[in-house]
C-alpha positions as CSV (number, residue, x, y, z in Angstrom):
1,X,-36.3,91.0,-179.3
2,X,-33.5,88.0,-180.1
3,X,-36.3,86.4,-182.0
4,X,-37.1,89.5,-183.8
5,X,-33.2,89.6,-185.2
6,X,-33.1,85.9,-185.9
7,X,-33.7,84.5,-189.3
8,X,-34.4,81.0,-187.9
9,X,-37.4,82.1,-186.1
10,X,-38.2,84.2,-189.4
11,X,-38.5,81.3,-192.0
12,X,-40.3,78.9,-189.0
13,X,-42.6,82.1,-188.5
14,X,-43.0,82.0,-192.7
15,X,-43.5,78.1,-192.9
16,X,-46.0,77.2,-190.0
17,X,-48.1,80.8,-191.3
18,X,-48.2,79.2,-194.7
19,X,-49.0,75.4,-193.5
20,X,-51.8,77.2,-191.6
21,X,-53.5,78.8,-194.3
22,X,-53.1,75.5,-196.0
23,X,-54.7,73.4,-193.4
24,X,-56.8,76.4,-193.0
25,X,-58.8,76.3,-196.3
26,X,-61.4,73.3,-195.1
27,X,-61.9,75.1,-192.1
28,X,-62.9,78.4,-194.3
29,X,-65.2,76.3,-196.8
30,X,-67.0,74.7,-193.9
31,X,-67.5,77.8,-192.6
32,X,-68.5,79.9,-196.5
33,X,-71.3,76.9,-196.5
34,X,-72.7,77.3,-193.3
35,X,-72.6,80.8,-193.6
36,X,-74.7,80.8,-196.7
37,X,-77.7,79.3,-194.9
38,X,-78.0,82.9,-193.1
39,X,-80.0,86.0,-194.6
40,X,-77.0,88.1,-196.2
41,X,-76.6,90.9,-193.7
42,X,-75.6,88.3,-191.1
43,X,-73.0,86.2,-193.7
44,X,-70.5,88.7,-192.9
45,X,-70.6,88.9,-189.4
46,X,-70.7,85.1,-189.0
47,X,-67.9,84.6,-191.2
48,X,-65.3,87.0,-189.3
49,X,-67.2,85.5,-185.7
50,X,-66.3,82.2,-187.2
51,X,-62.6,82.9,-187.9
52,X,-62.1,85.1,-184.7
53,X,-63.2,81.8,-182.9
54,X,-60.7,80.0,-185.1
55,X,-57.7,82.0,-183.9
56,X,-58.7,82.2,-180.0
57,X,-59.6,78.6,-180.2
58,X,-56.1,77.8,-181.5
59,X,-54.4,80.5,-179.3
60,X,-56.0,78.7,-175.9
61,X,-54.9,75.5,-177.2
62,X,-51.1,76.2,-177.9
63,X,-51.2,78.4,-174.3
64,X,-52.4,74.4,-172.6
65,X,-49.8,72.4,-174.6
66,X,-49.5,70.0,-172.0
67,X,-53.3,69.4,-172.0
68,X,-52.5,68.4,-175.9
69,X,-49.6,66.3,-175.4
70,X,-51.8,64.4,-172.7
71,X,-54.5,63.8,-175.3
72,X,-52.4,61.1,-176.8
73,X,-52.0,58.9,-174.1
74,X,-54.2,55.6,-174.8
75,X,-57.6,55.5,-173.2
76,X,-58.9,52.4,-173.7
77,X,-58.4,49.7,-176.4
78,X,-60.6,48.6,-179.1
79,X,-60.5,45.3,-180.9
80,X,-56.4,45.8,-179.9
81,X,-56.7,49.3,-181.5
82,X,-55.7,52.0,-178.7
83,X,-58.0,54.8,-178.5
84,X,-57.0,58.7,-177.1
85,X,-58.3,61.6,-176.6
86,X,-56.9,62.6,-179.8
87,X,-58.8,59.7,-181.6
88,X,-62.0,60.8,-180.2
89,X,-62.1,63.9,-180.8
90,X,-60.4,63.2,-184.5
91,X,-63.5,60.4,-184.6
92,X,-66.0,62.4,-183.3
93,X,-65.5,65.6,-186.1
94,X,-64.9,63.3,-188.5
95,X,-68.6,61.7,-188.2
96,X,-70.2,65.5,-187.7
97,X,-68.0,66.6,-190.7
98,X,-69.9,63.8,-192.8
99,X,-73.1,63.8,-191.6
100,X,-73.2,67.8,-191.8
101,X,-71.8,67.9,-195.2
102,X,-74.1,64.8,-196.7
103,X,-77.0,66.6,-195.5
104,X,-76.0,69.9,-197.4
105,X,-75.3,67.6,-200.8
106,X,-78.8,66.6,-199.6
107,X,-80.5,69.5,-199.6
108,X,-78.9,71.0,-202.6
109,X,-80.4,67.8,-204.5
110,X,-83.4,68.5,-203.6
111,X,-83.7,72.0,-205.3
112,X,-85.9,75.0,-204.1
113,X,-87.9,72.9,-200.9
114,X,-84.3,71.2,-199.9
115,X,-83.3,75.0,-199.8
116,X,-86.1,76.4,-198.0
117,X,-86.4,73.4,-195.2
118,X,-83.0,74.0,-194.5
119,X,-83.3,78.1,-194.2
120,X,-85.9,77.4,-191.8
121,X,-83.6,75.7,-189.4
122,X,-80.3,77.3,-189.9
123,X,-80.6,79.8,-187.1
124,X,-77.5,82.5,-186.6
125,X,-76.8,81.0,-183.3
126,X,-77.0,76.9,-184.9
127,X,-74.7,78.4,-187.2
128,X,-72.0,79.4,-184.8
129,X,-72.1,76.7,-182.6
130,X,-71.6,74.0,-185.5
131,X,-68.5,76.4,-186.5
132,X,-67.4,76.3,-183.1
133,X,-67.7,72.5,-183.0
134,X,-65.5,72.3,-186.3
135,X,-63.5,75.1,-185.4
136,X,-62.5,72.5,-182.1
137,X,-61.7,69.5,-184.6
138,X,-59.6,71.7,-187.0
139,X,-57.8,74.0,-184.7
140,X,-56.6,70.1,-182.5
141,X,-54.8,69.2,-186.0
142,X,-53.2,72.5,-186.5
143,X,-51.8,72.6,-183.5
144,X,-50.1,69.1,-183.6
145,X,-48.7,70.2,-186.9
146,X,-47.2,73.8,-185.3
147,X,-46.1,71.7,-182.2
148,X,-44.0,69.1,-184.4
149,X,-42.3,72.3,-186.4
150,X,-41.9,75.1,-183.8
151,X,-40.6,75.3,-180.8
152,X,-41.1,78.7,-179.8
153,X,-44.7,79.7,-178.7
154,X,-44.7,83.4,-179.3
155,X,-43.9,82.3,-183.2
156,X,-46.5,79.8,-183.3
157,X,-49.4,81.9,-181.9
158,X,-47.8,85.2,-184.0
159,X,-48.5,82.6,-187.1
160,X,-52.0,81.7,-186.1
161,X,-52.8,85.5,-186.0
162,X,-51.0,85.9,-189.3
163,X,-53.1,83.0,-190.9
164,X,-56.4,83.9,-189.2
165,X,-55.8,87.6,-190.8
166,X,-54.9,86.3,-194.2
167,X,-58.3,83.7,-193.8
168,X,-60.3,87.1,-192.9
169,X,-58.7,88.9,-196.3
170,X,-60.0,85.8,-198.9
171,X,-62.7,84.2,-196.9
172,X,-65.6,86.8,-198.2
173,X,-64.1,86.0,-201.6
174,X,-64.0,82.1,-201.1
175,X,-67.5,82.5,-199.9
176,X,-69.2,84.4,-202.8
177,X,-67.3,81.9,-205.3
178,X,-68.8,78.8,-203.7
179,X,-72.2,80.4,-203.2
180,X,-72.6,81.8,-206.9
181,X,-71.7,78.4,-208.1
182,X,-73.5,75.3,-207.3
183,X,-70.8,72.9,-209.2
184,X,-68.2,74.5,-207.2
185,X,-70.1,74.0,-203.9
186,X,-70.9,70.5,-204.4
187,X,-67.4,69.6,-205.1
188,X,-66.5,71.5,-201.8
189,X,-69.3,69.2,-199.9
190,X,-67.8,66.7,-201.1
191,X,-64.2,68.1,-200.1
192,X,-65.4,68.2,-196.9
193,X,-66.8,64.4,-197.0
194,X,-63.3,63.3,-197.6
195,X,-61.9,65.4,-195.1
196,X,-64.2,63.7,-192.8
197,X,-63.3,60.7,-193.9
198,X,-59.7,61.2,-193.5
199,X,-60.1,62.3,-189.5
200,X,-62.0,58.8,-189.2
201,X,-59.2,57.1,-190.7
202,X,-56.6,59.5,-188.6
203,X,-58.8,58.9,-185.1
204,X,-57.8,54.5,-185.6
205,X,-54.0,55.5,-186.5
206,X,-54.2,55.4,-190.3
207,X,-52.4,58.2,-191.2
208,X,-53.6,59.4,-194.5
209,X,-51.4,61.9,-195.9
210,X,-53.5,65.3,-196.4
211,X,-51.8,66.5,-199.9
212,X,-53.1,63.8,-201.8
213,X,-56.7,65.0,-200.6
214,X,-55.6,69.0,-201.3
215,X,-54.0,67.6,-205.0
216,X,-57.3,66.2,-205.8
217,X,-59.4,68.6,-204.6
218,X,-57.0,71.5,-206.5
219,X,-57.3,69.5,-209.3
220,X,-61.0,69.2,-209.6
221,X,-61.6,72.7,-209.1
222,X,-59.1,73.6,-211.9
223,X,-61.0,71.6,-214.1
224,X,-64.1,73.0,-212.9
225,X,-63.0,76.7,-213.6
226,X,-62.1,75.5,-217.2
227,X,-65.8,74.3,-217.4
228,X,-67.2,77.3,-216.0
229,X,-64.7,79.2,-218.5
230,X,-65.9,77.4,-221.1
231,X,-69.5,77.7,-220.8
232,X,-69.4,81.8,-220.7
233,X,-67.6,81.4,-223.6
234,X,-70.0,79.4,-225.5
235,X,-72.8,81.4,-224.6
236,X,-71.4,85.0,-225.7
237,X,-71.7,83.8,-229.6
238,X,-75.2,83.3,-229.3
239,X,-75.5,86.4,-228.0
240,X,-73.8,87.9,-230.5
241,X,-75.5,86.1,-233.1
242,X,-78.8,87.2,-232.0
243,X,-77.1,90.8,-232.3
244,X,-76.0,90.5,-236.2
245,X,-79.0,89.0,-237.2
246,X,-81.4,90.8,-236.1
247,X,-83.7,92.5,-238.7
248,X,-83.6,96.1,-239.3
């Protein structure tokens, strides 16, 4: 109840909800790709599966912080470069997140048989345990982050449920957007290469800061929209010119 009636605990509640659906959004474009391998009555149940795994996932981890704060202590050492737990789990999704998302750009190159080969494998369960396996990466980071800003756990895990919900609400959205356009979804692949690249550099200690990768990626897309804005436009005169002309 005292954190019910206390603002503080209102605008960290606010804060760590909205940093979540930020650091959310590669998690739920990872997730709208994979998805998008399945037949289309199973998209919506792996989706929501996906993101229900997301929230537990982040849930268990806040409810073993001391398992987390453990995961930083050095390891071993690598050309004098300390490595943790942290590291190699940061390492470890970093590879899968570019190997995974080069193989999609892959595919999508290849046209109709880069398509079709990779419907053949993409099974519902393959599907849900590469989420999970991402899920695992992504959920490690946003925990750090709600760790470093919150001190209360009941408001960080009421944020993850908040975030999770609010993921839920756009992710069918998100998900038809990237599938109806190929543009879009190969600038999101290669979102997701950077994002890989960016836990790499994150798993040796070079700290890359995240909103130059959201700014660029933000940017792109907007001028992506104007494209795809632009090119209905240029095809309804044609169409209408057809209409005028037409003889009688």
């Amino acid at each position: 109840m005292e954190l019910l009636t206390d603002p503080q605990a209102w605008i960290a509640f606010a804060t760590l909800t909205l940093l979540e659906l930020v650091l959310g959004i590669d998690n739920i474009i990872f997730i709208s790709i994979l998805v998008d391998k399945l037949p289309p009555e199973k998209r919506v149940l792996a989706r929501r599966l996906g993101l229900f795994m997301a929230m537990f996932m982040r849930i268990g981890l806040l409810l073993v912080l001391s398992w987390i704060i453990g995961l930083v202590a050095p390891l071993f050492t690598v050309l004098n470069q300390e490595i943790s737990g942290r590291d190699l789990i940061l390492i470890a999704g970093g590879l899968f997140l570019i190997w995974k998302s080069t193989g999609e750009i892959h595919q999508s190159l290849e046209g109709e048989e880069g398509h079709s080969s990779g419907a053949v494998q993409a099974t519902f369960t393959a599907v849900i345990l590469q989420i999970m396996v991402i899920d695992l990466v992504f959920s490690l980071d946003s925990i750090i982050t709600a760790v470093g800003m919150v001190d209360e756990l009941a408001v960080m895990i009421a944020a993850v449920i908040a975030s999770v919900a609010l993921m839920m609400v756009f992710a069918g959205a998100i998900g038809r957007f990237v599938s109806d356009h190929p543009s879009i979804k190969m600038l999101a692949l290669s979102f997701l290469v950077v994002v890989g690249v960016v836990l790499l550099a994150e798993g040796f200690d070079h700290h890359v800061p995240k909103g130059y990768v959201y700014f660029a990626m933000a940017f792109s897309v907007g001028v992506e929209m104007l494209n795809i804005r632009m090119r209905k436009r240029s095809a309804k005169p044609v169409h209408l010119h057809n209409e005028y002309t037409r003889e009688p």
